[in-house]
C-alpha positions as CSV (number, residue, x, y, z in Angstrom):
1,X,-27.6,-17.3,-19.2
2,X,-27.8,-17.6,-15.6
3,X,-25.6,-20.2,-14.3
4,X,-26.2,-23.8,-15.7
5,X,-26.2,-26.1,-12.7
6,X,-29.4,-24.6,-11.5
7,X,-31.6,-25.4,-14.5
8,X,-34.4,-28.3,-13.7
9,X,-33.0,-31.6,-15.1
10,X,-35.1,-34.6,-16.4
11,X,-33.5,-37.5,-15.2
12,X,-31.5,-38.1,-11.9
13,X,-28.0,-39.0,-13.8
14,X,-28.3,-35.7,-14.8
15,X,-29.1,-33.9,-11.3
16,X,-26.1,-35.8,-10.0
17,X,-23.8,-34.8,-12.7
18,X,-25.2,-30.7,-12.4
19,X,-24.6,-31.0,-8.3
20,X,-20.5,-32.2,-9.5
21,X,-19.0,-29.9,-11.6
22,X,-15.9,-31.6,-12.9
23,X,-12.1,-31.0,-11.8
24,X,-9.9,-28.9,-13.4
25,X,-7.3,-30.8,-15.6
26,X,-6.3,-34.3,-13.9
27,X,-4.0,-34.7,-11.1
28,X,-1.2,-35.0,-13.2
29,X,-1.8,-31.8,-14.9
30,X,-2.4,-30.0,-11.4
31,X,1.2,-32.0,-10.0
32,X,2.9,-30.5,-13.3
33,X,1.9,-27.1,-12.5
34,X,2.7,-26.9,-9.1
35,X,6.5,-28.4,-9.9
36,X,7.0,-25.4,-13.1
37,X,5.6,-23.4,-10.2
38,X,8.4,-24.6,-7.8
39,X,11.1,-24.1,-10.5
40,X,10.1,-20.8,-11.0
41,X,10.0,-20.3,-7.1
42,X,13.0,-21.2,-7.0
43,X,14.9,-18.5,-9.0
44,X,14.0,-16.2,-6.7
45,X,17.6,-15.3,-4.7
46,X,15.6,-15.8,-1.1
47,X,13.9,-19.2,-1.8
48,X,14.1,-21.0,1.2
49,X,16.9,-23.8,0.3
50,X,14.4,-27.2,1.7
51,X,12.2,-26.3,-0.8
52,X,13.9,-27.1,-3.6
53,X,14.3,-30.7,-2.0
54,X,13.1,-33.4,-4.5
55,X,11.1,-35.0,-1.2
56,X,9.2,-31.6,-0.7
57,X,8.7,-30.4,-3.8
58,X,6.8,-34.2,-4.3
59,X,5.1,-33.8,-1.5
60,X,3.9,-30.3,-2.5
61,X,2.9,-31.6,-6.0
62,X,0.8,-34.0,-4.6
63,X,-1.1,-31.9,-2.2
64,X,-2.1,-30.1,-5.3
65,X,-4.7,-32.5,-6.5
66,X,-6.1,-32.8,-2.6
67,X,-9.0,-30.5,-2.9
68,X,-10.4,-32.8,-5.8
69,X,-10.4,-36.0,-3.5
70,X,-12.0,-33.8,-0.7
71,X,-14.8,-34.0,-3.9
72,X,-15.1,-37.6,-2.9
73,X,-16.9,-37.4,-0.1
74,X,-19.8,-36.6,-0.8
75,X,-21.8,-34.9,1.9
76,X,-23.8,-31.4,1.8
77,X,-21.1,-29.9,4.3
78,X,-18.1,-30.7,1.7
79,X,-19.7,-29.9,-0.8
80,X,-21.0,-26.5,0.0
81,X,-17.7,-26.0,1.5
82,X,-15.4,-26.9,-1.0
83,X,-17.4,-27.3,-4.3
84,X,-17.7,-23.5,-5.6
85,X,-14.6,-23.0,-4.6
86,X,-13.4,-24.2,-7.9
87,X,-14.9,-22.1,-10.7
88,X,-16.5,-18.7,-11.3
89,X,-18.6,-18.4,-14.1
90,X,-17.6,-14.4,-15.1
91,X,-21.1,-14.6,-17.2
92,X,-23.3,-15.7,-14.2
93,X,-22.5,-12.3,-12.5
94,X,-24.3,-10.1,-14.2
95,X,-28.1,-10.6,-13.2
96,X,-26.2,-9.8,-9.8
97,X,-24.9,-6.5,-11.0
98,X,-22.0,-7.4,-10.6
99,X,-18.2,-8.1,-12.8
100,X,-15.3,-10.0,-12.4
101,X,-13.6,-6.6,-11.1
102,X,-16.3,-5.5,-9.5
103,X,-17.1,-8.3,-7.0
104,X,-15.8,-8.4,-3.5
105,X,-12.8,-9.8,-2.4
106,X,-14.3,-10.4,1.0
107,X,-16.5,-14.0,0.7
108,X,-18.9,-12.9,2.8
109,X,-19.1,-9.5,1.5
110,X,-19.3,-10.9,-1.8
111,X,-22.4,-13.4,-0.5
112,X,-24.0,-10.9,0.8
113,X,-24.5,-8.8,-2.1
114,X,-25.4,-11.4,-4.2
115,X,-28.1,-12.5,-1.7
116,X,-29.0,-8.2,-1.6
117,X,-29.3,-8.8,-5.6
118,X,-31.4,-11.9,-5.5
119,X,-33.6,-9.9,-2.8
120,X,-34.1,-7.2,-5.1
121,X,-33.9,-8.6,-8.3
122,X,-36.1,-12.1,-8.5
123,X,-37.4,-11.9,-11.9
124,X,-33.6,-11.4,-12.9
125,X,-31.7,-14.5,-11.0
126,X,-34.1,-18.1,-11.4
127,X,-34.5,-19.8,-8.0
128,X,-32.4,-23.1,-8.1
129,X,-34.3,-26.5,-8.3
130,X,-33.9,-27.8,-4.5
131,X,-34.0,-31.2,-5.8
132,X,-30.6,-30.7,-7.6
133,X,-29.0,-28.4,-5.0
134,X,-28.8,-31.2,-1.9
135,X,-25.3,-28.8,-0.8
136,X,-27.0,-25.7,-2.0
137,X,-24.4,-24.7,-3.7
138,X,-26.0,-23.9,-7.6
139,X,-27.1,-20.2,-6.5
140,X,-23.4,-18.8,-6.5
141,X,-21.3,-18.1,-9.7
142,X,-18.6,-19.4,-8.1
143,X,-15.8,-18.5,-5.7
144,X,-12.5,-19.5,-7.4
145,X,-10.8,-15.8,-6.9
146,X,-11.7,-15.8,-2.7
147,X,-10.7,-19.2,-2.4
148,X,-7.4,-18.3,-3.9
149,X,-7.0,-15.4,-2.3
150,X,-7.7,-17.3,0.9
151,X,-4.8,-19.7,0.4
152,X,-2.2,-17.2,-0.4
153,X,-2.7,-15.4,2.8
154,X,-2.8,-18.8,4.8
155,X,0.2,-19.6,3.4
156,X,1.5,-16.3,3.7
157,X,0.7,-16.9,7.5
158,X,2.6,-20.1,7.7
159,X,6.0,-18.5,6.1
160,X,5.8,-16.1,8.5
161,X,5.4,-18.5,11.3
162,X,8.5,-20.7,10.3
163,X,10.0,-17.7,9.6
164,X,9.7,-16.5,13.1
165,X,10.5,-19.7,15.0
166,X,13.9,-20.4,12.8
167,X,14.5,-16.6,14.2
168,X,14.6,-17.5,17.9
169,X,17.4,-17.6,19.9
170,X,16.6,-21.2,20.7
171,X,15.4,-22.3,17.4
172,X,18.0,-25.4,17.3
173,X,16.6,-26.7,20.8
174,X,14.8,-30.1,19.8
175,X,11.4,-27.9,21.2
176,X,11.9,-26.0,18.5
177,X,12.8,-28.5,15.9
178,X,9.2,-30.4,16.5
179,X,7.7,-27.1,15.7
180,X,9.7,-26.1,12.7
181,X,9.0,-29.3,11.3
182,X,5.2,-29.1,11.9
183,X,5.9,-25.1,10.2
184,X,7.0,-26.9,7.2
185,X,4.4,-29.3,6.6
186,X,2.0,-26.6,6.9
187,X,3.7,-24.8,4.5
188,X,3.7,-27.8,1.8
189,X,0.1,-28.4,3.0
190,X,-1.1,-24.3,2.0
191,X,1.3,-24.4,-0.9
192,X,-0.3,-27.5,-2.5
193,X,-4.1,-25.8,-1.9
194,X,-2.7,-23.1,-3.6
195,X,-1.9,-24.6,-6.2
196,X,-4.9,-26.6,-6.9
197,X,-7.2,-23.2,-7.5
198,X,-4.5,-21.0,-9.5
199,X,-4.1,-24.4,-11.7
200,X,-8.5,-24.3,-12.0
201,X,-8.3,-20.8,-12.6
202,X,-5.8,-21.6,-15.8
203,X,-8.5,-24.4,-17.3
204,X,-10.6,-21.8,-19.2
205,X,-13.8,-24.1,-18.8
206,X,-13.5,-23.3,-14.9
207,X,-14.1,-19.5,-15.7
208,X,-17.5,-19.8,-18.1
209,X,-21.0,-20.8,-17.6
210,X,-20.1,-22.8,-21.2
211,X,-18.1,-25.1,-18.5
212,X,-19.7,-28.4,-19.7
213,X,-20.6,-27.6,-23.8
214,X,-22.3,-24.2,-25.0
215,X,-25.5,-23.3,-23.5
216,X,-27.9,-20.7,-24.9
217,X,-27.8,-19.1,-28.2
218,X,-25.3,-21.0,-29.8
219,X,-24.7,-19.1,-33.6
220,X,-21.3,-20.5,-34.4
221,X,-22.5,-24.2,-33.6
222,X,-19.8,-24.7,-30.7
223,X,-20.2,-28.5,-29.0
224,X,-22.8,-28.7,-26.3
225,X,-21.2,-32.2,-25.6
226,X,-20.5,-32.1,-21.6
227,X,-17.2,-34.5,-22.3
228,X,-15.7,-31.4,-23.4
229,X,-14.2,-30.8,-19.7
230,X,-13.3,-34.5,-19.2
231,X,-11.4,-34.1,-22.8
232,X,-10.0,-30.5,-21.9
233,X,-8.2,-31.8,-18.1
234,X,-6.9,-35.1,-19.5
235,X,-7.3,-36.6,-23.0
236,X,-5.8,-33.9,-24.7
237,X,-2.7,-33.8,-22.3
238,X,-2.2,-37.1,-22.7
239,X,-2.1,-37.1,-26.0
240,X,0.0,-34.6,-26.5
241,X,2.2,-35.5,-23.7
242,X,1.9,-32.4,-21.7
243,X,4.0,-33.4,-19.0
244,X,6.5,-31.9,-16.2
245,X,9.5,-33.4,-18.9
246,X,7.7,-31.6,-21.9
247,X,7.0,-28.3,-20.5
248,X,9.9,-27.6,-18.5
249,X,12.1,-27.8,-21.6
250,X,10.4,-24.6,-22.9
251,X,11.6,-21.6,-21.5
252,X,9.7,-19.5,-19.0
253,X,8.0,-16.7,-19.7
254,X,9.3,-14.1,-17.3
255,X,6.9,-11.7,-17.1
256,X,5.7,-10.8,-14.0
257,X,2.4,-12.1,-12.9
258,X,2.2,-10.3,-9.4
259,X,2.5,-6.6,-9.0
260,X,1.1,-6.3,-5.2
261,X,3.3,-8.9,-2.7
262,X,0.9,-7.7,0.1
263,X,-2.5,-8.1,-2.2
264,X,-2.8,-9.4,-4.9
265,X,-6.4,-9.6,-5.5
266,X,-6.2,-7.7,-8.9
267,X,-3.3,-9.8,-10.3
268,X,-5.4,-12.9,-9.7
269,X,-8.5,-11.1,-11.5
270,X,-5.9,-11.2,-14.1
271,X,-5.3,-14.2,-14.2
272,X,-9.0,-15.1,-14.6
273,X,-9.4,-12.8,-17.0
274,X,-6.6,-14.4,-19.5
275,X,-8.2,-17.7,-19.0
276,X,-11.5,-16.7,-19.6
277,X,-10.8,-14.9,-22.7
278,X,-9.6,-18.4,-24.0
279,X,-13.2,-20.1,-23.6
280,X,-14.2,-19.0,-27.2
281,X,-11.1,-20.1,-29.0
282,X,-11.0,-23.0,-26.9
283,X,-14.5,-24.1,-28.4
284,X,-13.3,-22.9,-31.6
285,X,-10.8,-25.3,-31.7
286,X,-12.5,-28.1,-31.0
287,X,-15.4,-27.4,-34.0
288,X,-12.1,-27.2,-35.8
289,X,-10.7,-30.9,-35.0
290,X,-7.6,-29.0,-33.8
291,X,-7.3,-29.5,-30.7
292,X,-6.1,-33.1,-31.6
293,X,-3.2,-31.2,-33.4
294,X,-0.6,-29.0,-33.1
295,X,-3.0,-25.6,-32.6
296,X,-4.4,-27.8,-29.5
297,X,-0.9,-28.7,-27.6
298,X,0.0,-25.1,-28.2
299,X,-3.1,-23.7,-27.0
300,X,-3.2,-26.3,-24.2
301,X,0.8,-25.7,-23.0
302,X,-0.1,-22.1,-22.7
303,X,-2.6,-22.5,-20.4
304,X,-1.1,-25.1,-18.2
305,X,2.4,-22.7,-18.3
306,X,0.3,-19.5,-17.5
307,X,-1.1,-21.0,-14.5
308,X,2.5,-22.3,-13.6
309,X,3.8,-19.1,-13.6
310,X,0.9,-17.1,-11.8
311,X,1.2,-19.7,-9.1
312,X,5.2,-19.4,-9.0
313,X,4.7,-15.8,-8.7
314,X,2.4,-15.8,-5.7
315,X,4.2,-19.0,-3.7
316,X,6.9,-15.9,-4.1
317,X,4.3,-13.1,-3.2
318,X,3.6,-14.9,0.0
319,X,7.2,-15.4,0.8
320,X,8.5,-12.3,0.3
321,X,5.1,-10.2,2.4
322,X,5.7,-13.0,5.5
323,X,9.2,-11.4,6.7
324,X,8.3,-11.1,10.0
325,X,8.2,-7.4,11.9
326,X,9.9,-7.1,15.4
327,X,6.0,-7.1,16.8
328,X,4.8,-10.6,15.3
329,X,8.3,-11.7,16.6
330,X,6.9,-10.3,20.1
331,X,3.4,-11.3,19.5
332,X,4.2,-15.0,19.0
333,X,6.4,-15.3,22.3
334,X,3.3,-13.6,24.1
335,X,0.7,-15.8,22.9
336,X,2.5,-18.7,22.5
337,X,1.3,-21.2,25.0
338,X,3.4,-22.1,28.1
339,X,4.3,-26.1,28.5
């Protein structure tokens, strides 16, 4: 079934709640994810020593929950801007012709062939209800793998500009010190953005059209209650007590999740793909009743621990492909604007 948001509603609660698609786990489960991430960042023999500083690593952790608040104001701009940045629905892809592996990397490649698609294919992709779609956002199935991709290289970019100013000969000049300061904060600012979409990509109801209860044929009788997401990013941590003190007592799986330092576009497919294959159990469990019990916390650890390591593995991946060449080194001194 094409993609949920754009069906015609009956009441307005329920055009407001289409045009809003829900956050991915709370902001304390995004803030434990990002400091597993940092632990796991910082086993890596060249991890720079600040950020492993208690101060930074907070800071960092609570960036991670900033692209929710940007959800808070509510205008078309944001929201087209930011809103699909949170989710692709893998099923919603098809009437495009179109797979998760298949799709571009590129967001406006990728728009454009879904716009090509539409073009050619009306009868196969429903027009979206403008009266829902104020942002016009409820056409896309989503843009969770660009927009991480997006933030990896932007943080890649911000290493590699510390990197470069704490390599000049007058990087201890207080000139310098202003700037590597600034460096930094960008770098906790990308790292915490970062973190926010791998830690979306993890919550399996941010990968699935069936993102707020089953829709369509529904033969196994799974819940079409749209509290399942609200239950999914917070009730159930909480009452299992998924927290940073819980989860960092169980030992990492170290399996690499990045292959490609310099692109990792198909390790974060994988990523999606894992989560995604979860949506079915995930629904399974809660016909069961067990994701009140044990079967639940495990099921819901995994998830928040996968994403934990995928994003400790690309906070790396960024690190290691920002080692400045002799040319950026040159490049920045050219550009860099004269007082």
């Amino acid at each position: 079934m094409f993609h949920t948001r754009s069906l015609v509603l009956t009441a307005l609660i329920g055009l407001l709640l289409a045009a809003s698609p829900a956050p991915a786990w709370d902001a304390a489960g995004h803030r434990t994810i990002t400091l597993l991430a940092l632990d796991r960042l910082a086993q890596a023999k060249d991890c720079p020593e600040w950020l492993k500083a208690d101060a930074d690593r907070q800071k960092i952790a609570w960036q991670s929950g900033e692209p929710d608040r940007w959800r808070g104001t509510r205008t078309p701009t944001l929201k087209h801007e930011n809103d699909t940045d949170h989710y692709i629905d893998v099923e919603d892809l098809e009437p495009f012709g179109l797979t998760l592996r298949t799709m571009p990397m590129l967001r406006r490649e990728y728009v454009s062939a879904l716009a090509v698609a539409r073009a050619a294919n009306p009868d196969r992709i429903p027009p979206v209800n403008p009266a829902a779609d104020a942002a016009k956002t409820l056409g896309y199935p989503g843009f969770l793998p660009q927009a991480i991709m997006e933030h990896h290289d932007k943080l890649r970019s911000s290493f590699n500009t510390l990197r470069i100013l704490e390599s000049l000969p007058d990087a201890s000049s207080s000139r310098r010190q202003l700037q590597i300061e600034q460096a930094r904060a960008n770098i906790r600012v990308e790292m915490g953005l970062l973190s926010h979409f791998v830690g979306d990509a993890a919550q399996p109801l941010h990968t699935t059209t069936h993102h707020h209860g089953w829709v369509g044929d529904n033969p196994k009788g799974y819940t079409t209650d749209r509290g399942i997401h609200r239950r999914i990013d917070g009730t159930v941590i909480e009452l299992h007590r998924l927290n940073y003190a819980a989860l960092s007592a169980i030992p990492a799986d170290p399996a690499p999740r990045v292959a490609d330092h310099a692109n990792p576009w198909n390790d974060v497919l994988s990523h999606i793909e894992r989560s995604f294959a979860k949506v079915e159990p995930l629904y399974a469990l809660e016909k069961s009743g067990g994701l009140d019990k044990q079967p639940g916390k495990d099921f819901i650890a995994e998830r928040l621990l996968d994403g934990a390591a995928m994003l400790g593995d690309l906070y790396a991946s960024a690190w290691k492909a920002s080692k400045p060449t002799a040319q950026e080194i040159e490049d920045y001194l050219k550009y860099e604007a004269k007082d």
